[in-house]
C-alpha positions as CSV (number, residue, x, y, z in Angstrom):
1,X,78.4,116.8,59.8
2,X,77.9,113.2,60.3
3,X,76.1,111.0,57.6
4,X,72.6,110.1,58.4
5,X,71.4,106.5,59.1
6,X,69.8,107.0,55.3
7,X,72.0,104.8,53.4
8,X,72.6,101.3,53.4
9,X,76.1,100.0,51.7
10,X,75.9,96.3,50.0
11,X,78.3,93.8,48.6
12,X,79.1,94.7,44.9
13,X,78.3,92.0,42.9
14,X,81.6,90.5,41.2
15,X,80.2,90.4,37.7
16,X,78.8,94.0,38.0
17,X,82.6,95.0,38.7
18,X,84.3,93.8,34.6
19,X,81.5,96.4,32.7
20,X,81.8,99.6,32.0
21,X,79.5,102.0,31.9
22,X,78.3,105.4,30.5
23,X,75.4,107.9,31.9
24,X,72.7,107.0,29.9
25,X,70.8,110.5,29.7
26,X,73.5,113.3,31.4
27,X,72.4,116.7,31.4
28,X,71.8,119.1,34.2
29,X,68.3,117.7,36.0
30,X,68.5,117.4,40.1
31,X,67.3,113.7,39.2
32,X,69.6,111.7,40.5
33,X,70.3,110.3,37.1
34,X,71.8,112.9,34.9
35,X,74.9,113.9,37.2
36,X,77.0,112.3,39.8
37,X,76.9,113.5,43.2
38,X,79.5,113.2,46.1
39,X,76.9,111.3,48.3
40,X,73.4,109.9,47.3
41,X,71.3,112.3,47.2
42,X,69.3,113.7,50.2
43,X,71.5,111.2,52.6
44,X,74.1,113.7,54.3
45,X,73.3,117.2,54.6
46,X,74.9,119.4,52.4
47,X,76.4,117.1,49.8
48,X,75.3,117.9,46.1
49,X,76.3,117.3,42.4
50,X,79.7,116.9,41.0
51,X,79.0,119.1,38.0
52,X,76.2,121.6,37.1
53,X,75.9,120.0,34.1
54,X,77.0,116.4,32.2
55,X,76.2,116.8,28.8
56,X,79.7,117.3,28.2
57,X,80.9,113.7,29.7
58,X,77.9,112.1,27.1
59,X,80.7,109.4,26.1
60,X,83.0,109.2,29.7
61,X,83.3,105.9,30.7
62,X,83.0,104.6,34.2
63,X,83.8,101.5,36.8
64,X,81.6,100.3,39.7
65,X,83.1,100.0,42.9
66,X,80.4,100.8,45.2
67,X,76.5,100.1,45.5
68,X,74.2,100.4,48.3
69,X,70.2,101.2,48.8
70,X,68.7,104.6,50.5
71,X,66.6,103.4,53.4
72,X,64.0,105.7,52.9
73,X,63.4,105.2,49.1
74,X,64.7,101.9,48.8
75,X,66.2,102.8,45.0
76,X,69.9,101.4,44.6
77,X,72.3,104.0,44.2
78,X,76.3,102.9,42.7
79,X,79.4,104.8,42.9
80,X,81.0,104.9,39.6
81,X,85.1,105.6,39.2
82,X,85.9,107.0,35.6
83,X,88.1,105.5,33.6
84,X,89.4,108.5,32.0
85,X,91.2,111.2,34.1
86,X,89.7,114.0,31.7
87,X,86.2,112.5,33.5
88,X,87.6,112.3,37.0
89,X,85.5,115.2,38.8
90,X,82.2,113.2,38.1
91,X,83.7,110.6,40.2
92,X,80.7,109.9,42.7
93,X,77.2,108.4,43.4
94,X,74.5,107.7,41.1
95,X,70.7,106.3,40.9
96,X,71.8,102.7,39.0
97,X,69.3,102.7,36.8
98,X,70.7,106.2,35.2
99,X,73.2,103.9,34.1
100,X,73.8,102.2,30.7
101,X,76.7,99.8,29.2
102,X,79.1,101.0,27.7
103,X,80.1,99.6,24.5
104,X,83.3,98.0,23.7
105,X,86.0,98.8,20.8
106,X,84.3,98.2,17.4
107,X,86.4,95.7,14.8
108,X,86.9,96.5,11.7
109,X,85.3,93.4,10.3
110,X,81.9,93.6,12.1
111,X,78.8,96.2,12.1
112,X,77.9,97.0,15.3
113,X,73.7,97.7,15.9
114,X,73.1,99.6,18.6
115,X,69.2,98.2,20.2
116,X,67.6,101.0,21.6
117,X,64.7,102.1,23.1
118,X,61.7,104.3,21.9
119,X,63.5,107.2,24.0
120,X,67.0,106.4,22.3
121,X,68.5,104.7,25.0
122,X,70.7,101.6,24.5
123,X,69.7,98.5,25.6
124,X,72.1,95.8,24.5
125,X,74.4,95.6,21.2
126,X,75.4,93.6,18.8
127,X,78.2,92.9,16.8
128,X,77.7,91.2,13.6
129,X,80.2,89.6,12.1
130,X,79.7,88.8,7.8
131,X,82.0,86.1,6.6
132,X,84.5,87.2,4.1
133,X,83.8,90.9,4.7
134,X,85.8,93.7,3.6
135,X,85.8,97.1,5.8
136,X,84.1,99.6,4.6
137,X,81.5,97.8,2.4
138,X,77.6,97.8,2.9
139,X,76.0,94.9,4.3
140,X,73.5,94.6,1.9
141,X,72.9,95.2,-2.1
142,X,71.3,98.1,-3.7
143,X,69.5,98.9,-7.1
144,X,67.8,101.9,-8.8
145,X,64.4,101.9,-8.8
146,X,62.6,104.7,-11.4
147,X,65.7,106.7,-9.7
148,X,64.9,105.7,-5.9
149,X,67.4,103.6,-4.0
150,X,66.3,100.4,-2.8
151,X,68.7,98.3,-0.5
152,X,68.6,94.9,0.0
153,X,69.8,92.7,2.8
154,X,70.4,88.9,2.0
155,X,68.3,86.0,3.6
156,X,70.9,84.5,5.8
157,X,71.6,87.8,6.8
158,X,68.6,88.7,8.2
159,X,67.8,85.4,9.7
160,X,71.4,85.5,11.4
161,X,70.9,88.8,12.8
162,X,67.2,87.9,13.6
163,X,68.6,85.3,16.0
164,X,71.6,87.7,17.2
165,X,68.8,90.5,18.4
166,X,66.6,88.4,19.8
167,X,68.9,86.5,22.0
168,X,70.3,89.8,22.9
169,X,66.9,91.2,24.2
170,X,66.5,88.3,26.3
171,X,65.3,89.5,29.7
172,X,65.7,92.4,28.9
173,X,62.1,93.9,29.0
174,X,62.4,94.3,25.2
175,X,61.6,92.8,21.6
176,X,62.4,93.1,18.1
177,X,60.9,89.8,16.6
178,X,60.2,90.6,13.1
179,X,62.8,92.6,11.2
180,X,60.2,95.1,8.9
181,X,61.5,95.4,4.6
182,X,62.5,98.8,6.0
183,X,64.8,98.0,8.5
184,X,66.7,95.4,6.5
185,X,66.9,97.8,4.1
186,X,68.4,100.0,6.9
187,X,70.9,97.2,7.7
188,X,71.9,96.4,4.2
189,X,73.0,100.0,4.0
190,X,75.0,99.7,6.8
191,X,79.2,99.2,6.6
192,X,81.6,96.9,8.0
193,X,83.1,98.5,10.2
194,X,80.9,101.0,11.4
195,X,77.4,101.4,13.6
196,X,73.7,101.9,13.1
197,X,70.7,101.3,15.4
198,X,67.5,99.6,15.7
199,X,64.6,100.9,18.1
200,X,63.3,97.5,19.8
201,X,59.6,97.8,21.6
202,X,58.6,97.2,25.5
203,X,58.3,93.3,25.4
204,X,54.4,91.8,26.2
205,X,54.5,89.7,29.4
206,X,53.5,86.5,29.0
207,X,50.7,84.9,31.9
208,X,51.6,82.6,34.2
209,X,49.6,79.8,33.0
210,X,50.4,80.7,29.0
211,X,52.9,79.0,26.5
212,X,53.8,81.7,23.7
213,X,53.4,80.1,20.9
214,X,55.8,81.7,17.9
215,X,55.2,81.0,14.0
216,X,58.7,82.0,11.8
217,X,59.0,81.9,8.6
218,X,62.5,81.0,6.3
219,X,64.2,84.3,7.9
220,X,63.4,83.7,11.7
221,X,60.9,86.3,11.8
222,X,57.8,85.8,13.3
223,X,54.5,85.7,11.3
224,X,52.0,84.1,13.7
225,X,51.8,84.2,17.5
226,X,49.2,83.8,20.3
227,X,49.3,82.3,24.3
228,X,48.2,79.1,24.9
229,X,46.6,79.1,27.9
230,X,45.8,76.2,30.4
231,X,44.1,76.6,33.5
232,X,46.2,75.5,36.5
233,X,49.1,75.5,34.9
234,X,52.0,77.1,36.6
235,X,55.2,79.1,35.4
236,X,58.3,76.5,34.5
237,X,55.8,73.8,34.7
238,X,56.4,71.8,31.0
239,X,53.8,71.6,28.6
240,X,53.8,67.9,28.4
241,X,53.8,67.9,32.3
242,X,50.0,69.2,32.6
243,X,48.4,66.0,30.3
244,X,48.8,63.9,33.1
245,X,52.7,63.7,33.7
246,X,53.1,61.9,30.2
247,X,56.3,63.1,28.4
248,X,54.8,63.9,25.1
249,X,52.1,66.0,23.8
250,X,48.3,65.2,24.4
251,X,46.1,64.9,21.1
252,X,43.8,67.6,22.8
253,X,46.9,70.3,22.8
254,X,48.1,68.5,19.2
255,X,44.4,69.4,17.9
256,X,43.9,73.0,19.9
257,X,47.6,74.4,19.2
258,X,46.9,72.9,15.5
259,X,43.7,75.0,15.3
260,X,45.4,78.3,17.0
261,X,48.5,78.0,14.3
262,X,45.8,78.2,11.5
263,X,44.7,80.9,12.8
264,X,47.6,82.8,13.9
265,X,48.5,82.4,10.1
266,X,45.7,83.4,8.5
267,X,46.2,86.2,5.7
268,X,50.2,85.6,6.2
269,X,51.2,83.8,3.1
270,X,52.7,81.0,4.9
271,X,50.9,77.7,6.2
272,X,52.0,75.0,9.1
273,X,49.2,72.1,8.6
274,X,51.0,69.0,10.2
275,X,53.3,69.5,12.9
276,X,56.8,67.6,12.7
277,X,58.3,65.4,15.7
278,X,60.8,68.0,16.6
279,X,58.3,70.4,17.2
280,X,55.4,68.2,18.9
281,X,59.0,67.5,21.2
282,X,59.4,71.5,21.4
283,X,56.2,72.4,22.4
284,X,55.9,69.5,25.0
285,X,59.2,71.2,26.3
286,X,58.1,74.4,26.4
287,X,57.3,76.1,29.7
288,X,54.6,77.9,31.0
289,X,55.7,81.6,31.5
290,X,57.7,81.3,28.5
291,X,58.1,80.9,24.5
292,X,59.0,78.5,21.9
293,X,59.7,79.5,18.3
294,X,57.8,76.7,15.6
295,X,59.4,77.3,12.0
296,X,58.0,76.9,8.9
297,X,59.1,77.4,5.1
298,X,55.5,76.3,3.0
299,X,53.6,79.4,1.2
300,X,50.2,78.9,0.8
301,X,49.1,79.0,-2.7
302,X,47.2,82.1,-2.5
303,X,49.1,84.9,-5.1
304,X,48.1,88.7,-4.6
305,X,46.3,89.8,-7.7
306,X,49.4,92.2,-8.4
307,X,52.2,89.5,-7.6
308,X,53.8,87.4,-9.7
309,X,54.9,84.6,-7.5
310,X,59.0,83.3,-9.0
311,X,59.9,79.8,-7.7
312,X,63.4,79.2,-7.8
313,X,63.8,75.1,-8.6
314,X,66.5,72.5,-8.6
315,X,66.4,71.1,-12.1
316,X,67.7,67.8,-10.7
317,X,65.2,67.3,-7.8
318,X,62.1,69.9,-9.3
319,X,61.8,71.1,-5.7
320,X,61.3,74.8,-5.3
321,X,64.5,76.5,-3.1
322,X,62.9,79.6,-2.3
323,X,60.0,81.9,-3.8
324,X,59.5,85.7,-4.1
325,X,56.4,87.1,-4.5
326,X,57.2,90.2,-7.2
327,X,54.7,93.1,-6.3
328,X,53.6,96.2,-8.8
329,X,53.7,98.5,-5.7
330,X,51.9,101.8,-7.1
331,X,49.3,101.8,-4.5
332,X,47.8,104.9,-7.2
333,X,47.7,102.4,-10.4
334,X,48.0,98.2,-9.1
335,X,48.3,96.0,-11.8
336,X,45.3,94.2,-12.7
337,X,45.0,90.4,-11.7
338,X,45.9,88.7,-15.8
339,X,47.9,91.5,-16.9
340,X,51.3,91.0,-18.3
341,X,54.5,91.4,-16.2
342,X,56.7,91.7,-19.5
343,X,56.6,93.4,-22.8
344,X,56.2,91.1,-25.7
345,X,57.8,91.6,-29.3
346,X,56.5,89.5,-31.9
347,X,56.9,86.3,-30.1
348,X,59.8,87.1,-27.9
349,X,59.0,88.0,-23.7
350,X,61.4,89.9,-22.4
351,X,61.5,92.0,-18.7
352,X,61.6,95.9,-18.9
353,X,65.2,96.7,-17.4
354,X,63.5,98.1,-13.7
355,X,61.9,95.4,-13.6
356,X,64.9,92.7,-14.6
357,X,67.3,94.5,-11.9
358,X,64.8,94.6,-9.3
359,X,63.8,90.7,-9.8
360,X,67.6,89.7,-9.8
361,X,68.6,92.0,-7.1
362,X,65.4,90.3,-4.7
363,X,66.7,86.9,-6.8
364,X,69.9,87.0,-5.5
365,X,69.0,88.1,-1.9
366,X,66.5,85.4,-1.5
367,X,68.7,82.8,-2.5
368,X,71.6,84.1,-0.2
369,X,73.0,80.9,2.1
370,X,70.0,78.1,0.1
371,X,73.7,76.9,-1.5
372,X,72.0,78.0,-5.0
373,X,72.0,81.2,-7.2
374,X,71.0,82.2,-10.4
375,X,74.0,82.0,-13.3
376,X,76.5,84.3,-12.9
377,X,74.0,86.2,-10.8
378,X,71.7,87.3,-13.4
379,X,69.0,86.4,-15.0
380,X,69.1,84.0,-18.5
381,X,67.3,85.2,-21.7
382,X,65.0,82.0,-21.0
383,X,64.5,83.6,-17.7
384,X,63.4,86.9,-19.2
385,X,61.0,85.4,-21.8
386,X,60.0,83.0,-19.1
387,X,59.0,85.6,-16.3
388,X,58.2,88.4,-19.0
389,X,55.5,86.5,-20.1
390,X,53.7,85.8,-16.7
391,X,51.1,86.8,-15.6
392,X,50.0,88.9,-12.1
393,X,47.9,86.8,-9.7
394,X,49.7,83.2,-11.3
395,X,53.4,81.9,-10.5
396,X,56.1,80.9,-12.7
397,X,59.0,78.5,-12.1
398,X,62.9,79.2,-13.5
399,X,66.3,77.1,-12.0
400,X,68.6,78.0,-10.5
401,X,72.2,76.4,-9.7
402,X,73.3,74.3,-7.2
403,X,76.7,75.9,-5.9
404,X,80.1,75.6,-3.5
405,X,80.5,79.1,-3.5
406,X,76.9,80.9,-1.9
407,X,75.9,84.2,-3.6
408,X,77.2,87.0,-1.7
409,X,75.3,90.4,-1.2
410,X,78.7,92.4,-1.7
């Protein structure tokens, strides 16, 4: 029987040809996704699947070396070679999209994160690489607390990999812009050497005549965003283009974007009142149709009433490094705003010991890649009596040392 007029062969592109790839959801469904068949399906009479079933091929790697489109449905179909001979009777046609990448060997000296979807379905990885680290060992820190474990993941850590996943996800259809306490706390539990995952969300388009405007914080997560929106304004068109073809930033965006950052940051913690040069020059840069990323490190001075905010200072210079704001978390019994963080014995503060390991451990990840950390990674007696005698709603200050060697998290 001769092949119907239904199918429509086109030139492979060169780059699809290098990947590999696996079936992204096999199984046994007529679909056109979750088996191969000898021809695309419903194009030459009598053709069918491969296999019944594909579940068994879940991790059988494949080559591209044919693509064309069905006339009638105008969905691209690829024929995929496996690279395996154990996988070689699935050889055959597939819907493109029931295709994912498959992922390259995993070194020993790197954690691999898997980004998926809310369905489980890889969309990109990553492979992140810790400097000086040993297979085997966890990313991150952990500590007891009242006989929970709580893991930790250091602050250039997470601001590396916040970078790494979000250029990842680029065009992709997908974000993962803010990395939540319980996924670094997922990460830091994760080995050198070995794999976990991350479930990244459908990505929200951005209008035509829109600049997204993102607020991050020390980590690269972001705190604060919202579209600013000009009328007229077309996608790739600059910014600074729209004010009259000038090259840098009208006072009317200066004052408006000003006025949407407060907002944006409202209830966050974090503040960005005067906008530097290199960001009036980013956002005069930035396209419509597209984002820009606006960082900022200042905390606003408002302390929840059952925090103790812990500045970490350079004795030399009495700048703060980096802040934690320590939080009684019993949602059942918060401390009340004035009560005492320590225990106090005749005149001598001291921390209770879940308290002293938890401070140190969130000490020592804070402070992770400042170039600083706390004395042989611990906290001093004048430390103890210094933060046992605070008080929740208020802030105290200790220092910390400047270092060559930055605290590690392992």
């Amino acid at each position: 029987m001769e092949k119907f007029t239904a199918f429509k062969e086109i030139p492979l592109p060169t780059n699809l040809a290098k990947y590999t790839f696996n079936i992204a959801a096999p199984g046994m469904n007529n679909d056109g996704k979750s088996v191969t068949y000898t021809e695309p399906m419903n194009t030459v009479y009598g053709a069918g699947r491969t296999v019944g079933d594909a579940v068994a091929y879940k991790n059988a790697a494949f080559k591209i070396d044919k693509m064309g489109t069905r006339t009638r449905e105008g969905d691209t179909w690829v024929h995929v070679t496996s690279v395996d001979q154990t996988a070689a009777k699935l050889n055959g046609w597939i819907l493109y999209k029931g295709l994912s990448q498959a992922e390259d060997p995993l070194s020993g000296t790197a954690v691999r994160i898997d980004l998926v979807n809310s369905s489980g379905q890889l969309i990109k990885y990553i492979d992140y690489q810790k400097p000086n680290a040993q297979s085997g060992k966890t990313l991150g820190l952990s500590y007891s607390d009242d006989g929970t474990e709580v893991w930790l993941l250091g602050a250039l850590d997470q601001q590396k990999l916040q970078d790494n996943i979000r250029d990842a996800l680029k065009g992709t259809g997908y974000s993962l812009e803010t990395l939540s306490a319980s996924q670094t706390g997922y990460l830091a539990e994760a080995t050198v050497g070995g794999k976990t995952s991350l479930t990244a969300a459908q990505a929200d388009s951005i209008p035509n005549d829109a600049v997204q405007i993102n607020i991050i914080n020390q980590t690269d997560g972001v705190i604060g965003s919202f579209n600013y929106t000009k009328p007229g304004a077309s996608a790739g068109q600059s910014l600074a283009a729209t004010d009259n073809g000038t090259t840098g930033l009208s006072s009317d965006d200066q004052n408006a974007i000003q006025a949407d950052i407060k907002t944006a940051l409202k209830s966050t913690g974090y503040s960005l009142n005067a906008l530097s040069s290199s960001q009036l020059e980013q956002l005069a840069n930035a396209q419509f149709g597209n984002s820009v990323y606006l960082k900022t490190t200042t905390k606003t001075t408002d302390i929840s009433d059952n925090a103790v905010r812990i500045n970490f200072v350079d004795p030399s210079t009495k700048k703060i490094v980096t802040s934690i704001d320590y939080t009684n978390t019993d949602a059942d019994d918060p401390a009340p705003k004035g009560s005492d963080l320590g225990v106090q014995s005749g005149n001598n503060w001291t921390l209770r010991s879940e308290d002293n390991t938890a401070i140190t451990n969130e000490a020592i990840t804070a402070l992770d890649g400042t170039g600083y950390s706390l004395t042989d990674n611990k906290l001093s007696d004048a430390d103890l009596a210094t933060i046992g005698a605070a008080k929740f709603g208020s802030s105290v200050s200790i220092n910390v040392s400047a270092d060559n060697a930055q605290a590690t998290t392992n």
